[in-house]
GULUMMI-443565 format. One record per residue: x, y, z of N, C-alpha, C, O in turn; residue number from 1; residue in three letters. Coordinates in Angstrom, 1 decimal. Layout:
// residues N
<r <X, Y, Z>, <X, Y, Z>, <X, Y, Z>, <X, Y, Z>, NUM, Ala>;
...
//
This chain:
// residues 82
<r <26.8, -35.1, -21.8>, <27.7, -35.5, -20.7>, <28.1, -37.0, -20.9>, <27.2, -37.8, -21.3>, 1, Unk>;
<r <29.9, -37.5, -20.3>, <29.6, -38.6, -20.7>, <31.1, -39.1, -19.9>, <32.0, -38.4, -19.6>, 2, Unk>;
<r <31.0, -40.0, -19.7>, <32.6, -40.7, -18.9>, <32.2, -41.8, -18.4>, <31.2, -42.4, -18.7>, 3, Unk>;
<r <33.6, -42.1, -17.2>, <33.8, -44.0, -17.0>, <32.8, -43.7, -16.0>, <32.8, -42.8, -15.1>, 4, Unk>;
<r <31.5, -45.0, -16.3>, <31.1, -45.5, -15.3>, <29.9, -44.8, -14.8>, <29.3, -45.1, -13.8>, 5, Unk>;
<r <29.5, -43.1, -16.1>, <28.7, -42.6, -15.6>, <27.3, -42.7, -14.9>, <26.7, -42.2, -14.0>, 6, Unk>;
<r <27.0, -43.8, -16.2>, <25.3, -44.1, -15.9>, <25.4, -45.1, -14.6>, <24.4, -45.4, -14.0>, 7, Unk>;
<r <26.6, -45.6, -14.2>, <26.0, -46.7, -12.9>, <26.2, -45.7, -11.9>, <25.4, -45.6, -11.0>, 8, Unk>;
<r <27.3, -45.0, -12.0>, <27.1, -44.0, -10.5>, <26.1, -43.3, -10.5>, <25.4, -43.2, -9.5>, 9, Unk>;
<r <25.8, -42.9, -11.5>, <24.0, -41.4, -11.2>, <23.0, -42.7, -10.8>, <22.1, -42.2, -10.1>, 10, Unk>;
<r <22.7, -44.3, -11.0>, <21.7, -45.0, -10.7>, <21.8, -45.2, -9.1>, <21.0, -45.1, -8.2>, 11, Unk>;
<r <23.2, -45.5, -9.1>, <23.6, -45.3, -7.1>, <23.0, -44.3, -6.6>, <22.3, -44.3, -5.5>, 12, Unk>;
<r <23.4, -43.1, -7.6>, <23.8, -41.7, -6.6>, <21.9, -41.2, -6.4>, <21.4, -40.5, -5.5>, 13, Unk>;
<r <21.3, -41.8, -7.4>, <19.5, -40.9, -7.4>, <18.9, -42.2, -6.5>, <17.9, -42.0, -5.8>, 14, Unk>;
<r <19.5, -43.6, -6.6>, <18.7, -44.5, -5.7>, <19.4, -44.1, -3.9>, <18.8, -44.1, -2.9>, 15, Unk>;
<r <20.6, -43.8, -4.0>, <20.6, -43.1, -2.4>, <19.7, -41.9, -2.4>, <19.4, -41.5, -1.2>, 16, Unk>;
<r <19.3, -41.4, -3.2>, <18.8, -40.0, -2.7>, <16.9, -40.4, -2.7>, <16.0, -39.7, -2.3>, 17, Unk>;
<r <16.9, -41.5, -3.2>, <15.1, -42.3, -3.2>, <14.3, -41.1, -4.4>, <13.3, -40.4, -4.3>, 18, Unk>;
<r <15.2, -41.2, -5.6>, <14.7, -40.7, -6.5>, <13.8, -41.7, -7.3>, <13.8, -42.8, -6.8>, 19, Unk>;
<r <13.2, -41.5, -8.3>, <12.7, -42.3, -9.4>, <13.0, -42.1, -10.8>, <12.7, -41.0, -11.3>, 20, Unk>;
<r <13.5, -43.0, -11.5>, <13.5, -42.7, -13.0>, <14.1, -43.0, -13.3>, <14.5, -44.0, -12.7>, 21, Unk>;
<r <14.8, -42.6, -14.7>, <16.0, -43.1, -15.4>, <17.1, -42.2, -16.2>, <17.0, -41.0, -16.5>, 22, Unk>;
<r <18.1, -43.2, -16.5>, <19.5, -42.8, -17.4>, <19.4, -43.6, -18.2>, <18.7, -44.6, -18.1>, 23, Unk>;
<r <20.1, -43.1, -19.4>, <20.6, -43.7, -20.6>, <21.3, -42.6, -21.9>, <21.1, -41.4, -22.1>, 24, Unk>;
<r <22.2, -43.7, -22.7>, <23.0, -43.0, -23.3>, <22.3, -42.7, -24.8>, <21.9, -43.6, -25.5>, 25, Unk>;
<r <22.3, -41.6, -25.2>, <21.8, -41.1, -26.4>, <22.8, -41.4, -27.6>, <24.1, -41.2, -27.6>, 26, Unk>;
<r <22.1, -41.8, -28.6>, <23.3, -42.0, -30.0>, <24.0, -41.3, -30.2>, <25.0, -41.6, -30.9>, 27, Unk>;
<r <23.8, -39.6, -29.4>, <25.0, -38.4, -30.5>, <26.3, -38.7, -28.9>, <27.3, -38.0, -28.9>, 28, Unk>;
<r <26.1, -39.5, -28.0>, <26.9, -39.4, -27.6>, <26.6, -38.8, -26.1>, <27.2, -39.2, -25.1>, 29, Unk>;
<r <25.6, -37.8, -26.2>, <25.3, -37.6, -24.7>, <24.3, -38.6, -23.8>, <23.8, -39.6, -24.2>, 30, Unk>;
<r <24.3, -38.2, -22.5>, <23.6, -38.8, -21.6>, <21.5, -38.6, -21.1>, <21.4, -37.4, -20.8>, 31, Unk>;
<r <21.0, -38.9, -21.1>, <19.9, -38.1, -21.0>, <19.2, -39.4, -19.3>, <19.0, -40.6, -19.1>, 32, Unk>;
<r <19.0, -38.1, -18.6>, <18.5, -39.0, -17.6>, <16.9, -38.0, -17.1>, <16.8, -36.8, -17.5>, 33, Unk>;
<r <15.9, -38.8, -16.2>, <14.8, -38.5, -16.0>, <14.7, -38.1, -14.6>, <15.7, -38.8, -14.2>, 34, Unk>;
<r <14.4, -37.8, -13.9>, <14.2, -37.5, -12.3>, <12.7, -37.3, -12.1>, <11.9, -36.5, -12.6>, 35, Unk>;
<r <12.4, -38.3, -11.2>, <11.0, -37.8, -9.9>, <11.2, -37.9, -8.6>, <11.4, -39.0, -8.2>, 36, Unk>;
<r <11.2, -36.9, -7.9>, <11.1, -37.4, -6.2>, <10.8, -35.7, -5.8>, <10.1, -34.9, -6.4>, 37, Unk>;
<r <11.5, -35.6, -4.6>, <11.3, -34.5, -3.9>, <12.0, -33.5, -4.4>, <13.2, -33.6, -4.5>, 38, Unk>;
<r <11.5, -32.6, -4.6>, <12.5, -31.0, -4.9>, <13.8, -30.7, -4.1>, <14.6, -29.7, -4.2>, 39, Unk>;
<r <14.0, -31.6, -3.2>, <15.5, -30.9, -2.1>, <16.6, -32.1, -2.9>, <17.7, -31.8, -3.3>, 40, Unk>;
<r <15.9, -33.6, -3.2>, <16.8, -34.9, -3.9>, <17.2, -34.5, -5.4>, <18.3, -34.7, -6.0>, 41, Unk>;
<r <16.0, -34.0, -5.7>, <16.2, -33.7, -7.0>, <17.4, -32.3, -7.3>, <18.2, -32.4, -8.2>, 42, Unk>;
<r <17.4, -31.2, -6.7>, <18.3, -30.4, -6.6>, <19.9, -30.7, -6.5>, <20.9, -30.2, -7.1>, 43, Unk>;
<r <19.9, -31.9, -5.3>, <21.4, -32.3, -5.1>, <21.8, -33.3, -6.0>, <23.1, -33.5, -6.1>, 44, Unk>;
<r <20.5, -34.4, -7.0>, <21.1, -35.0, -8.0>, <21.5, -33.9, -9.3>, <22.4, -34.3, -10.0>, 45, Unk>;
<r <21.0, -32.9, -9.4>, <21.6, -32.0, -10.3>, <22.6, -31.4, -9.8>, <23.5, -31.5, -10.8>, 46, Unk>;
<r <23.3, -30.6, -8.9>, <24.1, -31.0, -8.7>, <25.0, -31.7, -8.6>, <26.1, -31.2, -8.6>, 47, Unk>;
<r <25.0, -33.1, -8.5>, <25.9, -34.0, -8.7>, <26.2, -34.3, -10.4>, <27.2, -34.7, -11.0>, 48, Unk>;
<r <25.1, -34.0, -10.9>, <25.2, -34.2, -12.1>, <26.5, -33.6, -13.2>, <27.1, -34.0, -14.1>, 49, Unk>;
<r <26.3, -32.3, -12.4>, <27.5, -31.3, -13.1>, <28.5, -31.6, -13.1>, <29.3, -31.3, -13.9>, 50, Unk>;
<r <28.7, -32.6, -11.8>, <30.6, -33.3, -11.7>, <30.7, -34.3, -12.1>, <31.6, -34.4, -12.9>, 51, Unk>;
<r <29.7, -35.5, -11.8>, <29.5, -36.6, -12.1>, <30.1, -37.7, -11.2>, <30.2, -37.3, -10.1>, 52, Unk>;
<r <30.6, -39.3, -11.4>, <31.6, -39.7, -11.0>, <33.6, -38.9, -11.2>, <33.7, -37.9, -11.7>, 53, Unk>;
<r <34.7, -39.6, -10.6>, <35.6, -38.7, -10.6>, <36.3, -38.9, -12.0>, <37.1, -38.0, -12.4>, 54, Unk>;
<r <36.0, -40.2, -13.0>, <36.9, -39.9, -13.8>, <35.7, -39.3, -15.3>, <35.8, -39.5, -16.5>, 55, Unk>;
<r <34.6, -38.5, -14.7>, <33.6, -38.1, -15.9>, <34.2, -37.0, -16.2>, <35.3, -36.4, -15.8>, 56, Unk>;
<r <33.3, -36.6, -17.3>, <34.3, -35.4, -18.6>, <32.6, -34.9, -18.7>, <31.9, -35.2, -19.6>, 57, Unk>;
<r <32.1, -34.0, -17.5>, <30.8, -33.2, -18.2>, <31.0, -32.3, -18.8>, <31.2, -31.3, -18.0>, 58, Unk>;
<r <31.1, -31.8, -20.3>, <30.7, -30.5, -20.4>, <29.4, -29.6, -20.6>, <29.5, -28.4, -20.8>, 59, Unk>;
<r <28.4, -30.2, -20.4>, <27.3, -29.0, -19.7>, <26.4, -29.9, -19.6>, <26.4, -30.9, -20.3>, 60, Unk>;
<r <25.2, -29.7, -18.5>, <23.9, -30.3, -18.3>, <22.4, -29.3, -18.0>, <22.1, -28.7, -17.0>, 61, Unk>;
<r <21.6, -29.5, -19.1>, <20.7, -28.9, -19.3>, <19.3, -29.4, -18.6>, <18.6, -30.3, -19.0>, 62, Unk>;
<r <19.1, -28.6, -17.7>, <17.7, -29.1, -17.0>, <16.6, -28.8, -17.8>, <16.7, -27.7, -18.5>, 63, Unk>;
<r <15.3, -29.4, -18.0>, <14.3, -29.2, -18.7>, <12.9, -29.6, -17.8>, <12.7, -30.8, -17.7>, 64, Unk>;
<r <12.3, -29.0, -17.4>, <11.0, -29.3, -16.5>, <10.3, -29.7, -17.0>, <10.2, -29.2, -18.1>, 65, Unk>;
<r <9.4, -30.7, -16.7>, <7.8, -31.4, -17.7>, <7.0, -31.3, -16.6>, <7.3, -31.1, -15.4>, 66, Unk>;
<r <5.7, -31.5, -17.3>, <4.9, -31.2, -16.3>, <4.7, -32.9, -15.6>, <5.2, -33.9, -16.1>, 67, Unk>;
<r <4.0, -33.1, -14.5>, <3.7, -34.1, -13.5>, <3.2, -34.8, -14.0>, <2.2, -34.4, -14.5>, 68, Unk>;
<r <3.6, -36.1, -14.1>, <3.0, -37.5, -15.0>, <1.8, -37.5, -14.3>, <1.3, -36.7, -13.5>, 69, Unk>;
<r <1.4, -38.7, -14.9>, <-0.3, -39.2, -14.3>, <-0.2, -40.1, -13.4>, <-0.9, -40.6, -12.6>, 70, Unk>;
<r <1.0, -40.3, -13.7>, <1.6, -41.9, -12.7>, <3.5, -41.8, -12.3>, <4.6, -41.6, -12.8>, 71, Unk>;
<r <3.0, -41.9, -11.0>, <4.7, -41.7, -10.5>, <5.4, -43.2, -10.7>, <5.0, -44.3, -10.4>, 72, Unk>;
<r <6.9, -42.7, -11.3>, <8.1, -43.8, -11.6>, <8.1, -44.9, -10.4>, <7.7, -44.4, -9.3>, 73, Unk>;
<r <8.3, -46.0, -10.3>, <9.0, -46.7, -9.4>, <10.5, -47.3, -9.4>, <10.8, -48.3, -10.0>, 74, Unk>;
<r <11.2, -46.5, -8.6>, <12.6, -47.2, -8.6>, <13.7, -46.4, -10.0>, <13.1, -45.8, -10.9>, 75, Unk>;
<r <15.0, -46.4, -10.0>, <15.2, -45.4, -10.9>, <16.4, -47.1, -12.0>, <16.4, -48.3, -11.8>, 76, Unk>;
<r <16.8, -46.6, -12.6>, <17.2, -47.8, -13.5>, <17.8, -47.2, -14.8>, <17.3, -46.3, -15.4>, 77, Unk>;
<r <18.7, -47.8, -15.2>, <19.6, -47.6, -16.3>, <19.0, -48.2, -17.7>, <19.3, -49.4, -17.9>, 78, Unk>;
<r <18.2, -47.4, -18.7>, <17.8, -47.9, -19.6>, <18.7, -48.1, -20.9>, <19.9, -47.8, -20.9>, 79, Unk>;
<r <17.9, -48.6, -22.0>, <19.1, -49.2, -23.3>, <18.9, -47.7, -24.3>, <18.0, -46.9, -24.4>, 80, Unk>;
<r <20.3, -47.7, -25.1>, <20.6, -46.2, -25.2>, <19.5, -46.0, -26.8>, <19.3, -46.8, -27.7>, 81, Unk>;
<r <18.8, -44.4, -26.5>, <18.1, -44.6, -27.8>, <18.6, -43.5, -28.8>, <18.1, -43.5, -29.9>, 82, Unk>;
//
């Protein structure tokens, strides 16, 4: 997934929702972001995800579950792309 301005809107959009974690842009061109908070925040950031901001171009977003860190994120933030 990828468009204007994506990674600053999903940092707005998961810090209104008091999410934790991060975005950043992957070399092949997609986006890869991380989510921790509550299962009801985290559901409507995936959903928002699918649309994105209004001039984004998603073509598909793949959710992947991990299991529960040892230590919870603080604060969510736009990292440097790997």
């Amino acid at each position: 997934m990828q468009g204007v301005g994506y990674r600053d809107a999903c940092v707005h959009r998961a810090r209104a929702l008091g999410l934790a974690g991060w975005v950043r842009n992957r070399r092949d061109g997609s986006v890869e972001v991380l989510l921790q908070g509550a299962p009801d925040a985290v559901s409507h950031m995936l959903d928002w995800l699918h649309e994105g901001p209004p001039l984004a171009k998603v073509e598909r977003v793949t959710p992947t579950a991990l299991p529960w860190p040892d230590a919870l994120l603080d604060g969510f933030e736009w990292r440097p792309t790997e």
